[in-house]
Every structure is written in structure tokens, then in C-alpha cells.
CHARMM-style PDB file with segment names, atoms N, HN, CA, C and O in Angstrom:
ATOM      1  N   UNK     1     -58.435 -16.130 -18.046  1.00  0.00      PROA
ATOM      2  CA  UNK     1     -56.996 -16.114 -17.999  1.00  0.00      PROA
ATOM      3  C   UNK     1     -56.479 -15.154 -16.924  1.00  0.00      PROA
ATOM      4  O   UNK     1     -55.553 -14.345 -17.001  1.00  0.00      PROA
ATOM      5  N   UNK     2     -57.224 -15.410 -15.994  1.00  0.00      PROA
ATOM      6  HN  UNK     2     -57.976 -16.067 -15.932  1.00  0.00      PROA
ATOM      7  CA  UNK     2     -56.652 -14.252 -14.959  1.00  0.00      PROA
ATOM      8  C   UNK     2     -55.439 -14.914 -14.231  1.00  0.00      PROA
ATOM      9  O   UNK     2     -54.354 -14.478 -13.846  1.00  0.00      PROA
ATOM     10  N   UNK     3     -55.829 -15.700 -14.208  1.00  0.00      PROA
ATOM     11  HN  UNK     3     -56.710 -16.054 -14.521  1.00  0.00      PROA
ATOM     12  CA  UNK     3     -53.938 -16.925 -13.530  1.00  0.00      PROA
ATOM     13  C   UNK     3     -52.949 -16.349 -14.085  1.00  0.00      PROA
ATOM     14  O   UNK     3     -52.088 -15.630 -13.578  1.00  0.00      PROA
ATOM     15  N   UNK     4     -53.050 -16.584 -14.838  1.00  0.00      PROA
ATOM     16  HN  UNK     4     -53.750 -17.167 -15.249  1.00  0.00      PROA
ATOM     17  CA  UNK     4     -51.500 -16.118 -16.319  1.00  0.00      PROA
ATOM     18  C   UNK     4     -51.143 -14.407 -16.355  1.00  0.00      PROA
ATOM     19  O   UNK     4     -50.880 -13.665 -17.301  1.00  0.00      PROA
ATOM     20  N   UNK     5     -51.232 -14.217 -15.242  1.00  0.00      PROA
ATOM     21  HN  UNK     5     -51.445 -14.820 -14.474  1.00  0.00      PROA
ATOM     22  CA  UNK     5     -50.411 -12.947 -14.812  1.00  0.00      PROA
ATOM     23  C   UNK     5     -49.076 -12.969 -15.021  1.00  0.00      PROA
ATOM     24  O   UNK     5     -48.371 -13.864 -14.557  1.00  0.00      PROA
ATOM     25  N   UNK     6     -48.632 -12.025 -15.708  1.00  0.00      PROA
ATOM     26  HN  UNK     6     -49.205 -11.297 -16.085  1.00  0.00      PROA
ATOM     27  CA  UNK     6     -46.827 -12.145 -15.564  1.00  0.00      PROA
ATOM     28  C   UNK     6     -46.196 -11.416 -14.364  1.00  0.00      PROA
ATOM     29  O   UNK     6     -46.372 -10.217 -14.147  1.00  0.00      PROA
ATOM     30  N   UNK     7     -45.352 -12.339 -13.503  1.00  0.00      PROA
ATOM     31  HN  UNK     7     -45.210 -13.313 -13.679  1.00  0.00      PROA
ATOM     32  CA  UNK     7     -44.601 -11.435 -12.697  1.00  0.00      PROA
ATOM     33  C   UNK     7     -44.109 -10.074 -12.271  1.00  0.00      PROA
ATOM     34  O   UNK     7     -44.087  -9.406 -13.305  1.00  0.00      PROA
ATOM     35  N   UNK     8     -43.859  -9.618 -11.645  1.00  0.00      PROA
ATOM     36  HN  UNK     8     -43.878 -10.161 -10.805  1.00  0.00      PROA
ATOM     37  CA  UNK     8     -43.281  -7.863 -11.650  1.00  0.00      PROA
ATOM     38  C   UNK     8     -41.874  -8.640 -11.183  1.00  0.00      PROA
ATOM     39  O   UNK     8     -41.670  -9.586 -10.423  1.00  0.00      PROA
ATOM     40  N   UNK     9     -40.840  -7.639 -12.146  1.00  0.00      PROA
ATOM     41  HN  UNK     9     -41.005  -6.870 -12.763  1.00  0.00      PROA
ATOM     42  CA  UNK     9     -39.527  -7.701 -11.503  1.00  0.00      PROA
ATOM     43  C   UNK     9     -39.144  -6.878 -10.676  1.00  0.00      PROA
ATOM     44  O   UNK     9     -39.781  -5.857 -10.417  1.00  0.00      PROA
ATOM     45  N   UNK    10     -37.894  -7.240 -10.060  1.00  0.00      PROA
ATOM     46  HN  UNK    10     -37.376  -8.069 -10.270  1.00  0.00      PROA
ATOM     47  CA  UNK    10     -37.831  -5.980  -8.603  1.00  0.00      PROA
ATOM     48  C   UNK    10     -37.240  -4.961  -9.506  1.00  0.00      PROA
ATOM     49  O   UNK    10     -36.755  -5.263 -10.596  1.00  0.00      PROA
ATOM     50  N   UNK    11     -37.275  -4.025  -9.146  1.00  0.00      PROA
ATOM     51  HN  UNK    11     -37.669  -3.780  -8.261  1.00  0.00      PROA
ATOM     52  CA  UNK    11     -36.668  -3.043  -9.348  1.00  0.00      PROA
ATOM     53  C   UNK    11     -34.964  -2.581  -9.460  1.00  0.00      PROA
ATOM     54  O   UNK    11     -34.385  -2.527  -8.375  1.00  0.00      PROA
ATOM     55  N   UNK    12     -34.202  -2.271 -10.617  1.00  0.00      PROA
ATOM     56  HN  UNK    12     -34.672  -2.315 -11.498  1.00  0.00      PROA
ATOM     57  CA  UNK    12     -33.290  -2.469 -10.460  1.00  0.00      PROA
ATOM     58  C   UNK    12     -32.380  -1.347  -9.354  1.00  0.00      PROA
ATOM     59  O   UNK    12     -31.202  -1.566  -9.068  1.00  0.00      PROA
ATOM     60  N   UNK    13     -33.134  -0.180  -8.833  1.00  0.00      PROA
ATOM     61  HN  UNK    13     -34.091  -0.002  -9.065  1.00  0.00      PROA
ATOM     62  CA  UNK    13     -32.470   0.378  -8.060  1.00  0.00      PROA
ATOM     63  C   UNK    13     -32.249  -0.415  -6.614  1.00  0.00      PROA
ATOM     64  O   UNK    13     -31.139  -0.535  -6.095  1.00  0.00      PROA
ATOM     65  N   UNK    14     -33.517  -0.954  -6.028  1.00  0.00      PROA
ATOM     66  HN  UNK    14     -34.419  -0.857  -6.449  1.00  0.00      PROA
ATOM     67  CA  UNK    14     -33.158  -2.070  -4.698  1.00  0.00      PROA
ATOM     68  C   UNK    14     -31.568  -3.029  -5.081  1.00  0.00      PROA
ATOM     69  O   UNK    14     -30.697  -3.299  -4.253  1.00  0.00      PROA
ATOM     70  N   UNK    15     -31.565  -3.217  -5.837  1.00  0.00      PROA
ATOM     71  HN  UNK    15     -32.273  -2.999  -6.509  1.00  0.00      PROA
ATOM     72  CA  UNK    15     -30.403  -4.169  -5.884  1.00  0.00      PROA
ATOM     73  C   UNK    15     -28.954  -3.490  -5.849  1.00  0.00      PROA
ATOM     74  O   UNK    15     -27.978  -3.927  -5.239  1.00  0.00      PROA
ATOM     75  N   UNK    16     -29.025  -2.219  -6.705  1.00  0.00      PROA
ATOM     76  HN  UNK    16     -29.819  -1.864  -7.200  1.00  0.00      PROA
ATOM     77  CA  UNK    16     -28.000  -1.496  -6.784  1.00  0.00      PROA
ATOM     78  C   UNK    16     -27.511  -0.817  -5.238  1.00  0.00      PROA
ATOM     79  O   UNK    16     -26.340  -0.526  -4.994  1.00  0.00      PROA
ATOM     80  N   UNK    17     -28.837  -0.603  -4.108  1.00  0.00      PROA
ATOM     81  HN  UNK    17     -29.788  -0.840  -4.306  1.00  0.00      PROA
ATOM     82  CA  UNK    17     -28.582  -0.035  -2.902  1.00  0.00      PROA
ATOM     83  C   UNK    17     -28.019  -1.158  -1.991  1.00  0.00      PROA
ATOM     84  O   UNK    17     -27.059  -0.887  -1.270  1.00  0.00      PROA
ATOM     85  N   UNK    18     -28.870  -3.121  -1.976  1.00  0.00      PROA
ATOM     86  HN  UNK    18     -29.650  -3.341  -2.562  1.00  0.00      PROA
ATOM     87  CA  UNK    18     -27.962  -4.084  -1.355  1.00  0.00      PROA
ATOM     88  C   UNK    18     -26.736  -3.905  -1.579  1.00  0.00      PROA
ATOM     89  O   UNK    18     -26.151  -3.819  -0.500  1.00  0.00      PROA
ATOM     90  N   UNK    19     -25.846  -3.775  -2.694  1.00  0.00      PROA
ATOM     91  HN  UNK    19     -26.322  -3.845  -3.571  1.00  0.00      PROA
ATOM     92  CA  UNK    19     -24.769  -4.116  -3.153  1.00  0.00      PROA
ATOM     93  C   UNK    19     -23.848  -2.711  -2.269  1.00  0.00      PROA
ATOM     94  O   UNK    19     -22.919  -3.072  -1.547  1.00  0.00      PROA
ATOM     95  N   UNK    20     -24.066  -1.592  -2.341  1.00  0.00      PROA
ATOM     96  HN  UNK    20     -24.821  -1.299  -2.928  1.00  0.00      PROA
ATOM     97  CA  UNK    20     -24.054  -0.484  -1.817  1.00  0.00      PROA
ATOM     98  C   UNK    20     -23.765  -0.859  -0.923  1.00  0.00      PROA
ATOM     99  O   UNK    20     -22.551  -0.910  -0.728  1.00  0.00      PROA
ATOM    100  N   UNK    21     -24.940  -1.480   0.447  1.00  0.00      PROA
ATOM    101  HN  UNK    21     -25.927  -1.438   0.289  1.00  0.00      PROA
ATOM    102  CA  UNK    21     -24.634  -1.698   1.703  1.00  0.00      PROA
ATOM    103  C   UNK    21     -24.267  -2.737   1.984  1.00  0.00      PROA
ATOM    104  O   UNK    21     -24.223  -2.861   3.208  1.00  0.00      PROA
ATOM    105  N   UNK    22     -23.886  -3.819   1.316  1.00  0.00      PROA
ATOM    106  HN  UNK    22     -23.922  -3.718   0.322  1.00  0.00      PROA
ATOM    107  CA  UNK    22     -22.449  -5.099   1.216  1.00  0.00      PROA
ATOM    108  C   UNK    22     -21.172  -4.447   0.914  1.00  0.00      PROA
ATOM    109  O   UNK    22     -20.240  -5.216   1.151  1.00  0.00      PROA
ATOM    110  N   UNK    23     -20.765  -3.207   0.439  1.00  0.00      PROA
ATOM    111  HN  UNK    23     -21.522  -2.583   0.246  1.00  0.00      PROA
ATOM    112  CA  UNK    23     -19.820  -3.144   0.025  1.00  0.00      PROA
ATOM    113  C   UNK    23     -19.273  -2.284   1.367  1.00  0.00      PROA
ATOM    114  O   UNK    23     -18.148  -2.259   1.868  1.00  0.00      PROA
ATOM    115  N   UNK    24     -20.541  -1.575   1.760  1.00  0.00      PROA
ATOM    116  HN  UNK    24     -21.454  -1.595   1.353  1.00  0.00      PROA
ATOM    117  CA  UNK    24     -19.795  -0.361   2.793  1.00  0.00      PROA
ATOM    118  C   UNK    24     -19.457  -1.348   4.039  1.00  0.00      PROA
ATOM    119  O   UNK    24     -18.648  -1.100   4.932  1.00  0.00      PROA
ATOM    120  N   UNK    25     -20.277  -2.563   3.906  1.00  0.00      PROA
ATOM    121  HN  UNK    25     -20.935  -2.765   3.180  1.00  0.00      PROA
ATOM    122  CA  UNK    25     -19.856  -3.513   5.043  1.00  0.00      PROA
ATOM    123  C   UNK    25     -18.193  -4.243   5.428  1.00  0.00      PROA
ATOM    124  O   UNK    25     -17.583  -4.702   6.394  1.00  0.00      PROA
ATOM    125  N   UNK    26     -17.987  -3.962   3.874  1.00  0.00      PROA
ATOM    126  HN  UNK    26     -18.483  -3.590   3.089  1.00  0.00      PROA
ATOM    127  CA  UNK    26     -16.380  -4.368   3.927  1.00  0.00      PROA
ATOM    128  C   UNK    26     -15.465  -3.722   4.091  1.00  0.00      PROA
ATOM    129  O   UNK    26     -15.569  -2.500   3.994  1.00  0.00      PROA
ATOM    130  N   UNK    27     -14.313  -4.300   4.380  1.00  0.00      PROA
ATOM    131  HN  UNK    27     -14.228  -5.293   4.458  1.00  0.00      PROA
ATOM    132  CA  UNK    27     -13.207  -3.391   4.950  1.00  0.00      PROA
ATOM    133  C   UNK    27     -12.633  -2.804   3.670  1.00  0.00      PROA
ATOM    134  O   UNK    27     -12.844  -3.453   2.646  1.00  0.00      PROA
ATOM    135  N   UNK    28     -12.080  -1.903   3.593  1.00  0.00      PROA
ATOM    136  HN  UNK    28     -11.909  -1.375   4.425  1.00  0.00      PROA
ATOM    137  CA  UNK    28     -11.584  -0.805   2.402  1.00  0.00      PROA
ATOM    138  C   UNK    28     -10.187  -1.812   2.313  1.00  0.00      PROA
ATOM    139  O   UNK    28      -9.560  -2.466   3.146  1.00  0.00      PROA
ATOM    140  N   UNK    29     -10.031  -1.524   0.565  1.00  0.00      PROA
ATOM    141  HN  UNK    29     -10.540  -0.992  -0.112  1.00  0.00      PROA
ATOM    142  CA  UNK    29      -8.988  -2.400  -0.339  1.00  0.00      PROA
ATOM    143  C   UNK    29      -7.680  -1.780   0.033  1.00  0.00      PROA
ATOM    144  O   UNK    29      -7.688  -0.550   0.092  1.00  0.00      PROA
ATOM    145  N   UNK    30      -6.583  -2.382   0.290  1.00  0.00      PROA
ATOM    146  HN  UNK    30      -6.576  -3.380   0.242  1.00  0.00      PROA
ATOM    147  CA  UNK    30      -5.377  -1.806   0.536  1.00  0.00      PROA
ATOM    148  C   UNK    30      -5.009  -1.102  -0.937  1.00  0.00      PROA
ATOM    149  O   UNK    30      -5.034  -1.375  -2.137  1.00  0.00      PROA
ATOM    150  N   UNK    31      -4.654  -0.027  -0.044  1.00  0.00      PROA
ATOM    151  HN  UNK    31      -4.633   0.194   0.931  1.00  0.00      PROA
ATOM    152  CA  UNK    31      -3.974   1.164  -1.167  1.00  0.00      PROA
ATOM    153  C   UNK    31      -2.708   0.786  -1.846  1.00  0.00      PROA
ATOM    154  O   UNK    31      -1.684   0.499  -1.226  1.00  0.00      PROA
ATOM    155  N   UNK    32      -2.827   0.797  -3.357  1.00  0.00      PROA
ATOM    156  HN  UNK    32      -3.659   1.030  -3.860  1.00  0.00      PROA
ATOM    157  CA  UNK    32      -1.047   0.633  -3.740  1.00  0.00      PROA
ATOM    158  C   UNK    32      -0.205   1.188  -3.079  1.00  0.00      PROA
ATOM    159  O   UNK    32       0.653   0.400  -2.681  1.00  0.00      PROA
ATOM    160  N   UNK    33      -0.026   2.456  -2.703  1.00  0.00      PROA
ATOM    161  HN  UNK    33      -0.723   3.096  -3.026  1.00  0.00      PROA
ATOM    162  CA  UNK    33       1.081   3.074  -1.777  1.00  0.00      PROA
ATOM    163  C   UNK    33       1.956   2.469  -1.067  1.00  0.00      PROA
ATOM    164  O   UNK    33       3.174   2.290  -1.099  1.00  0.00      PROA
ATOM    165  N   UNK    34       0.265   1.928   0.190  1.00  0.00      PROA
ATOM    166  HN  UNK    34      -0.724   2.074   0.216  1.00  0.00      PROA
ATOM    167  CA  UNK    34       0.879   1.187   1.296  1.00  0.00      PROA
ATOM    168  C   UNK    34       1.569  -0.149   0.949  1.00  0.00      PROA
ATOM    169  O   UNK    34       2.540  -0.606   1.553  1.00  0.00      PROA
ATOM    170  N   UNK    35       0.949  -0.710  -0.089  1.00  0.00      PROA
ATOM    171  HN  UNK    35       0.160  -0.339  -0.579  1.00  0.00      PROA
ATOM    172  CA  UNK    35       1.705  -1.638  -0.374  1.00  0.00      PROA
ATOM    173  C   UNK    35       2.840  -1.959  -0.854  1.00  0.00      PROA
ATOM    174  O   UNK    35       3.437  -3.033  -0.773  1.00  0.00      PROA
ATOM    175  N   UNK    36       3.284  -0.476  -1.634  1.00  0.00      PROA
ATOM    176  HN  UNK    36       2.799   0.396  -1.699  1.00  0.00      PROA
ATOM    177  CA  UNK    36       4.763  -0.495  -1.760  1.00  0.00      PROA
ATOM    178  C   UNK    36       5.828  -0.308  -0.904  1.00  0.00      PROA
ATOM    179  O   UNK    36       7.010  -0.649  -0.873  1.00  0.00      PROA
ATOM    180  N   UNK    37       4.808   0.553   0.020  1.00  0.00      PROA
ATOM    181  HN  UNK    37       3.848   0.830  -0.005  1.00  0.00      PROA
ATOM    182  CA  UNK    37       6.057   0.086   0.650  1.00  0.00      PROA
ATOM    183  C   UNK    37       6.038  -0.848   2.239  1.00  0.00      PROA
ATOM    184  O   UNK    37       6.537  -0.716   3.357  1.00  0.00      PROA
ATOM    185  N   UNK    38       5.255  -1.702   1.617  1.00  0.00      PROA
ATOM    186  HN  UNK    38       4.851  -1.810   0.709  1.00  0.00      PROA
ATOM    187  CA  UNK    38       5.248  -2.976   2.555  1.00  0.00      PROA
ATOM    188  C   UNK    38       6.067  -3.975   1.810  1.00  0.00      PROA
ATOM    189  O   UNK    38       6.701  -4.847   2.404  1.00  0.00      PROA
ATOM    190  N   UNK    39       6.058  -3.859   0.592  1.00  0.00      PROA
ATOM    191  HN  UNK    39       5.543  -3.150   0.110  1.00  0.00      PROA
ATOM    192  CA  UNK    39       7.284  -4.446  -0.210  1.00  0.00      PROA
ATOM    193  C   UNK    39       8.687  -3.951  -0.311  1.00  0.00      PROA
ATOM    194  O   UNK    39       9.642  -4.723  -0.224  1.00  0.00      PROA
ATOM    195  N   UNK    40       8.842  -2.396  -0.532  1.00  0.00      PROA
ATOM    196  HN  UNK    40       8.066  -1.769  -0.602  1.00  0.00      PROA
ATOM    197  CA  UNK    40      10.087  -1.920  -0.287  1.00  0.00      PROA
ATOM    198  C   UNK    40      10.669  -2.396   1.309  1.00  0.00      PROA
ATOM    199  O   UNK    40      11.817  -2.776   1.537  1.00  0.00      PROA
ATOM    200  N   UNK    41       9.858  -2.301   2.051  1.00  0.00      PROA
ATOM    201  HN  UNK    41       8.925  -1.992   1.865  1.00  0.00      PROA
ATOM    202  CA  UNK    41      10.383  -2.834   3.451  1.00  0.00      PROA
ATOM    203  C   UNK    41      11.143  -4.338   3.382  1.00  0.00      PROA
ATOM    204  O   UNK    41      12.305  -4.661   3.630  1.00  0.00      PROA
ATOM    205  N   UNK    42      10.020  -5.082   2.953  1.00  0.00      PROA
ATOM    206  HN  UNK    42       9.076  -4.820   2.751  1.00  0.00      PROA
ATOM    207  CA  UNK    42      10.845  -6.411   2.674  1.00  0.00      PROA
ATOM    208  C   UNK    42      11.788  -7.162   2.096  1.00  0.00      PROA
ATOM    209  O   UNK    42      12.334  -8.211   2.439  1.00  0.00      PROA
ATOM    210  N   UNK    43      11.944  -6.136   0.727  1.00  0.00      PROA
ATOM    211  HN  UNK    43      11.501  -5.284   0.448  1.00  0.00      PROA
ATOM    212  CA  UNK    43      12.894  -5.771  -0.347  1.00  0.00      PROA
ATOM    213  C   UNK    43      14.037  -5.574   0.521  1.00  0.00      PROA
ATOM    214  O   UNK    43      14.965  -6.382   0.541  1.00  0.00      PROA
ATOM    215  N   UNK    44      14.010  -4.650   1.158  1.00  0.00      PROA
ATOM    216  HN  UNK    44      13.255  -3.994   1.141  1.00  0.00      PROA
ATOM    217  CA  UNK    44      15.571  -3.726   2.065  1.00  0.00      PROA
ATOM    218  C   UNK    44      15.430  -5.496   3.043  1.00  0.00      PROA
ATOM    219  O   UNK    44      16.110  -6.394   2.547  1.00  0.00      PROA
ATOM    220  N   UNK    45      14.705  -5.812   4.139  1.00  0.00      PROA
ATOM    221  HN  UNK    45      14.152  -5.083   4.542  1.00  0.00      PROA
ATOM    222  CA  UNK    45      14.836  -6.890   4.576  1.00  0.00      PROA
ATOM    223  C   UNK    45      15.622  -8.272   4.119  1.00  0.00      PROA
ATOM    224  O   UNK    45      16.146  -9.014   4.950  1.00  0.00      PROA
ATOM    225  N   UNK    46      15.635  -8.446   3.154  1.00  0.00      PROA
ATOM    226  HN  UNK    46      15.210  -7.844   2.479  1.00  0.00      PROA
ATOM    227  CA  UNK    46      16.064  -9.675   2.244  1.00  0.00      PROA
ATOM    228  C   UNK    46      17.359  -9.090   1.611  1.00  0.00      PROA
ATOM    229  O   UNK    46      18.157  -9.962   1.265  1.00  0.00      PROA
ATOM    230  N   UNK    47      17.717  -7.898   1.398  1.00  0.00      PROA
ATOM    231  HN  UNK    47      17.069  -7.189   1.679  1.00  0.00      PROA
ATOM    232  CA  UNK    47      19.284  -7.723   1.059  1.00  0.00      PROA
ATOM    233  C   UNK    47      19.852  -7.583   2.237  1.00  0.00      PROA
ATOM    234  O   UNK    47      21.052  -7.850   2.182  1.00  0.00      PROA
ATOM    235  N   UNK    48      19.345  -7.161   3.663  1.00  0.00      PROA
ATOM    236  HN  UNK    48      18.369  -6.944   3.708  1.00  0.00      PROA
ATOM    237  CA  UNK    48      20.236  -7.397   4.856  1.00  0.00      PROA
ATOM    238  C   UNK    48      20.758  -8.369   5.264  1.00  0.00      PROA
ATOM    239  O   UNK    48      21.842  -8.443   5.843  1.00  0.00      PROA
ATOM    240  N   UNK    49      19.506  -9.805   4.806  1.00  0.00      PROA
ATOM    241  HN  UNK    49      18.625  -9.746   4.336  1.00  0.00      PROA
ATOM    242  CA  UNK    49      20.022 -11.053   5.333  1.00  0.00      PROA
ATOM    243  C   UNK    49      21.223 -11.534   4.403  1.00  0.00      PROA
ATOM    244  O   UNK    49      22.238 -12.027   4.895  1.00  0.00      PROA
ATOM    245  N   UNK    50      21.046 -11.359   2.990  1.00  0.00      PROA
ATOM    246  HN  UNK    50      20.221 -10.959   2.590  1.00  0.00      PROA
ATOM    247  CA  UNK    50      21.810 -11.681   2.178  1.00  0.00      PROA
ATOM    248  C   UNK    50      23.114 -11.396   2.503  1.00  0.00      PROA
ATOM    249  O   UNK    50      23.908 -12.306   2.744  1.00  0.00      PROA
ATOM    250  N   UNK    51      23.549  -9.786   2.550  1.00  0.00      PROA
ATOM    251  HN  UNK    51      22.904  -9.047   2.354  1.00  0.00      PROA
ATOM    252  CA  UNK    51      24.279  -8.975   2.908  1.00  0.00      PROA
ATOM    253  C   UNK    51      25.009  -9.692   4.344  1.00  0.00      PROA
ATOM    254  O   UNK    51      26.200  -9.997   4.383  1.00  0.00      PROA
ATOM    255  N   UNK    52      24.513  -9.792   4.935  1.00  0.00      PROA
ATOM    256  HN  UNK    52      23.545  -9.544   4.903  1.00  0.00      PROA
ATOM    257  CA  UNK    52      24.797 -10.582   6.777  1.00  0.00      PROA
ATOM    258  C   UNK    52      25.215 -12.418   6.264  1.00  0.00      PROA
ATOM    259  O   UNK    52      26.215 -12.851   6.836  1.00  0.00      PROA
ATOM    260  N   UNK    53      24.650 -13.221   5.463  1.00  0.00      PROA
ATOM    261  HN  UNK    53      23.837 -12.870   4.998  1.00  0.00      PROA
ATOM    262  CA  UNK    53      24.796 -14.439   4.957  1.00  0.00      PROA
ATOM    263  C   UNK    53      26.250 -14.130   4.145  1.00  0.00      PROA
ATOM    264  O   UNK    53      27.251 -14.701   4.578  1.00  0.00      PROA
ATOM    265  N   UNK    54      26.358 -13.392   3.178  1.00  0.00      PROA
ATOM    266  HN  UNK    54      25.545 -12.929   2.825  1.00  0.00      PROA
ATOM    267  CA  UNK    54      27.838 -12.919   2.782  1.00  0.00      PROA
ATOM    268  C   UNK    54      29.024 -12.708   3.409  1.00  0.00      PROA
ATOM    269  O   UNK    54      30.018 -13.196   2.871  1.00  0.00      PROA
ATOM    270  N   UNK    55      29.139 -12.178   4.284  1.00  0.00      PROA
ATOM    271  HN  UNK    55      28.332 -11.782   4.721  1.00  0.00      PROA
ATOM    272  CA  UNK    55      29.957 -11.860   5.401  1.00  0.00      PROA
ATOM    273  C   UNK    55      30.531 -12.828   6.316  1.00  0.00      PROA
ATOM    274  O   UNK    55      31.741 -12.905   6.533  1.00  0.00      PROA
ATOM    275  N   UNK    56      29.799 -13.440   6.760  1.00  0.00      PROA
ATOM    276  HN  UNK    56      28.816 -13.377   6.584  1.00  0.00      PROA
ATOM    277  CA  UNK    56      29.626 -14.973   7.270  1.00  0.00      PROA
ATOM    278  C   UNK    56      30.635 -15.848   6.668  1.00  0.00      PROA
ATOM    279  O   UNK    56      31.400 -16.568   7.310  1.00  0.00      PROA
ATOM    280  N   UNK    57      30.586 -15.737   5.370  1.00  0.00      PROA
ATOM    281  HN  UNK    57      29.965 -15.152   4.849  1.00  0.00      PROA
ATOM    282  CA  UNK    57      31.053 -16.534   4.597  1.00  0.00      PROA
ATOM    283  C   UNK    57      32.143 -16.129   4.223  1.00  0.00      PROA
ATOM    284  O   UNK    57      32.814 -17.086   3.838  1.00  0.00      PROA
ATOM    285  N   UNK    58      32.766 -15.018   4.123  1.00  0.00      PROA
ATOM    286  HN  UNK    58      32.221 -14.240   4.435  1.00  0.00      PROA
ATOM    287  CA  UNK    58      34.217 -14.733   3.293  1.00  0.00      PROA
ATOM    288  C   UNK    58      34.944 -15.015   4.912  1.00  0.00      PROA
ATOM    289  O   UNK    58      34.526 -15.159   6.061  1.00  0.00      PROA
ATOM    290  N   UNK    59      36.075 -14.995   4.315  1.00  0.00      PROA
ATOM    291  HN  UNK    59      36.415 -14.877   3.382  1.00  0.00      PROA
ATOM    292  CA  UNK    59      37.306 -15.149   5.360  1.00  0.00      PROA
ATOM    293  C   UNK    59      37.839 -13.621   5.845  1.00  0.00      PROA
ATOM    294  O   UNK    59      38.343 -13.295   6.920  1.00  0.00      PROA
ATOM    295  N   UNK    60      37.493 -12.685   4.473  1.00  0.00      PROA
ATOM    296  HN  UNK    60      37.083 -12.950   3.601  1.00  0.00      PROA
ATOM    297  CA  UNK    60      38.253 -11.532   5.018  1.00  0.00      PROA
ATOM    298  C   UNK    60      37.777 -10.840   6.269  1.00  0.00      PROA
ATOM    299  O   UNK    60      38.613 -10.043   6.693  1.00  0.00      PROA
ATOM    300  N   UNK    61      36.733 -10.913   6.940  1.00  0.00      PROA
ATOM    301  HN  UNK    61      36.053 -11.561   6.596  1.00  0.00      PROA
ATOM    302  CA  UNK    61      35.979 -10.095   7.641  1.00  0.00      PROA
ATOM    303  C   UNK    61      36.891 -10.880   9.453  1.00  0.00      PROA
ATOM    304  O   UNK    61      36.527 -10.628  10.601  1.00  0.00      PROA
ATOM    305  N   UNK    62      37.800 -11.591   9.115  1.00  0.00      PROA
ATOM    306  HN  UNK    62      38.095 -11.796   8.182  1.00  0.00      PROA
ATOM    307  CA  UNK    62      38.624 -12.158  10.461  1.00  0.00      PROA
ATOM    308  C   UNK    62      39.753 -11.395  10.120  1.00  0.00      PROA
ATOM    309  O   UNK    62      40.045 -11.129   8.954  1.00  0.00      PROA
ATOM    310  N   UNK    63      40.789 -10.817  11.704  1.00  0.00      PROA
ATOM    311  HN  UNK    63      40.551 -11.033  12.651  1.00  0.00      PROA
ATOM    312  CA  UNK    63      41.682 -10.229  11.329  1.00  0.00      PROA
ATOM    313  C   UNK    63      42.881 -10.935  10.791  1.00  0.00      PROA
ATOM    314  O   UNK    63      42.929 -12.160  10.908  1.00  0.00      PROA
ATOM    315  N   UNK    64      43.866 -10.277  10.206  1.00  0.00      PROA
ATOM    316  HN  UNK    64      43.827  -9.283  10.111  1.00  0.00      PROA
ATOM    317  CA  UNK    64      44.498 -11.370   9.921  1.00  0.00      PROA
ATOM    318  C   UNK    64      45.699 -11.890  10.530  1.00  0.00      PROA
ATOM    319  O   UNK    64      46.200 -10.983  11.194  1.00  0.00      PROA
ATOM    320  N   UNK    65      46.743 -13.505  10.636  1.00  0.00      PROA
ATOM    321  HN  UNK    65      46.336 -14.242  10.096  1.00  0.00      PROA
ATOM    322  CA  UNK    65      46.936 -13.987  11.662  1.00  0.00      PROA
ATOM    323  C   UNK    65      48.383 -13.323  11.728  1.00  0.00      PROA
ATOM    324  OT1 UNK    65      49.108 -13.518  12.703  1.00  0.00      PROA
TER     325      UNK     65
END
């Protein structure tokens, strides 16, 4: 029965170091911070247009006749 060897598994530290150096390969996760205020930016953006679309529209903003 010398055939009927059982396998060796790898080792679980090799796998834990791939994953390691897949991860350092990627670009770093955007920070909540920045993302707020990549939203606050757009936030203020979208009440200007609104704000500018309003204006447009009333009559009072012509002098009067």
C-alpha cells in the first residue's frame, strides 16, 4: 500500500502571504472623508442649478415696466 499515500496540504501561511501580495497590488479603497465631500460638492452643485432653473422662471427677477 505504498500508492495510497495521502496528500500534504499547502500550508496555510503561503496562502495568507498571496492574498497579502494581491491586496498590496491594489489601489487603496477610497476614504469616507473624501467621499463626503465629493458628495457635499455635488450636493452644493445641484442646488445651484436648481437655484439658477428658479430664477429663470419667475417674472420678478425682470425690472419692472
Amino acid at each position: 500500500m505504498a500508492g495510497a499515500e495521502k496528500r500534504q496540504k499547502k500550508p496555510k501561511k503561503a496562502e495568507t502571504t498571496d492574498i497579502k501580495e494581491y491586496l498590496k497590488q491594489l489601489p487603496p479603497p477610497p476614504e469616507e472623508h473624501t467621499y463626503e465631500l465629493k458628495m457635499e460638492k455635488r450636493v452644493k452643485r445641484m442646488l445651484e442649478e436648481e437655484k439658477k432653473k428658479k430664477t429663470k422662471k419667475t417674472p420678478s427677477s425682470r425690472p419692472p415696466l
